[in-house]
N, C-alpha and C positions, 0 to 999 in steps of 0.2 A: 439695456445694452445697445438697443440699438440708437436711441436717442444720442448717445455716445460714438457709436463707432460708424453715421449714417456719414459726419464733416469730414471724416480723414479718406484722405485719398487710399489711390491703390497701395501704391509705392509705400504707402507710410505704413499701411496694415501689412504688406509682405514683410516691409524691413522691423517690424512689431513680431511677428511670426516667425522672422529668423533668428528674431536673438531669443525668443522661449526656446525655439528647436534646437538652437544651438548650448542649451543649460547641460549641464551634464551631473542630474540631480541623480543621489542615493535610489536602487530602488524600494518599494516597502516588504516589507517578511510577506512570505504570503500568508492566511488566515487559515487556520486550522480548521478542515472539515469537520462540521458536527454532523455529519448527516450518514447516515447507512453505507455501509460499502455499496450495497445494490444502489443507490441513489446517486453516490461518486460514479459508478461505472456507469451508467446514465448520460452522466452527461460527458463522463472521458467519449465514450460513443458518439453522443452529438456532435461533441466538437471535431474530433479528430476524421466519424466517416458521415455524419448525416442523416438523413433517414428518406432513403431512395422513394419509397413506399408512401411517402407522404409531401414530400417535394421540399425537403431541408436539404439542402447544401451542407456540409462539411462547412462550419468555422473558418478552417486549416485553409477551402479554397480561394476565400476572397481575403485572408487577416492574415495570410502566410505562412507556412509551414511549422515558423516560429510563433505564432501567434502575435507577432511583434509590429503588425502593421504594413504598408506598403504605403511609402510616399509617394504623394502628397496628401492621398485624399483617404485612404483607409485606414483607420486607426488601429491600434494596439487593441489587444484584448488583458494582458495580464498585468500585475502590478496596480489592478483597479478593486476597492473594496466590493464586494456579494453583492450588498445593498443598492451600491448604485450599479451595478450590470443588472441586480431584477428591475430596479425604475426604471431604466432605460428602456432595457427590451419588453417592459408591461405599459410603458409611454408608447413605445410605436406598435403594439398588438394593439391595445388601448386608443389610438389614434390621437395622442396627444402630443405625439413627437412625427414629426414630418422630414422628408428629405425629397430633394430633388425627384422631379417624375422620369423614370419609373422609381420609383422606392422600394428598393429591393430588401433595404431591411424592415420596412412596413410586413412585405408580401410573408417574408421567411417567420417574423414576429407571430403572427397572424393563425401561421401554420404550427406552432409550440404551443401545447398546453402549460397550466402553470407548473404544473411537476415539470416539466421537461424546464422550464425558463429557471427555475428554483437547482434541478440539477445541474446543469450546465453553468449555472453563478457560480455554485459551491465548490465544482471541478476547478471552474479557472482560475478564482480566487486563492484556491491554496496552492496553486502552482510557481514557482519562482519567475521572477523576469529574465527575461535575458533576449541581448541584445538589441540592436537600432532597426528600425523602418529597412524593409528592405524595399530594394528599389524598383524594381519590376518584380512580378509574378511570374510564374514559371509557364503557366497554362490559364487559358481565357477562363473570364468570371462565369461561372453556373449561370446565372442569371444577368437582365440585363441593368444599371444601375447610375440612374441620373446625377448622380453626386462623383460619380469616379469622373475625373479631366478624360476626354476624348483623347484618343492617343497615346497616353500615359501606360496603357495597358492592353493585352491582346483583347478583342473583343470575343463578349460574352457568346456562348456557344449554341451551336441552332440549336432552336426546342423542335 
């Protein structure tokens, strides 16, 4: 990809990024939990409060309330198959997915065991989509995180 996308300017990858954001695609069913209620509530836990005691953030505070993301730079959580949220979040525990310094979802990865990365897939996967990126957050990011645009967002809060 990047062979590909190293020749096009700015402008041309923004205006490439506005017309995807702009599709206004079906979302997918969500996927039926096969896993234990105690293991659904696992990670409904994770996502929605975190785990103060071990320095997990809440989901809900950097992906928003809806889980639906915050424009520009933080993506959605639901509407994504199990499989690719465990690759994802066992790539950056794993150190094989990287992001901007500081890399706040490296740090948070890091801190999940796989029971917790395996719950927390199963929760959000079977959860329905709903609605768009919202635009601001309500309250600064837990942590602080090199891939959010400066500005975009209230800044992350003192440790």
């Amino acid at each position: 990809m990047t062979g590909l996308l190293t020749p096009l300017s700015d402008a041309y990858l923004r205006e490439i990024a506005g017309y995807f954001a702009g599709l206004d695609l079906p979302d997918l069913p969500p996927q039926p939990a096969g896993e234990s209620a105690a293991v659904i509530e696992q990670g409904r836990r994770l996502v929605m409060q975190g785990d103060a005691a071990r320095r997990i953030p809440a989901c809900v505070q950097c992906h928003g309330k809806a889980m639906s993301g915050v424009d520009p730079s933080i993506p959605g959580l639901l509407d994504l198959p199990r499989d690719y949220l465990i690759a994802q979040l066992g790539a950056w525990r794993g150190g094989h997915r990287r992001a901007q310094a500081p890399d706040c979802m490296a740090q948070i990865a890091k801190a999940l065991t796989s029971q917790d990365i395996g719950a927390l897939s199963a929760w959000l996967a079977a959860q329905p989509a709903h609605g768009k990126p919202a635009a601001t957050l309500p309250a600064p990011l837990p942590l602080e995180c090199g891939g959010v645009v400066i500005g975009m967002y209230p800044p992350a809060a003192p440790r």
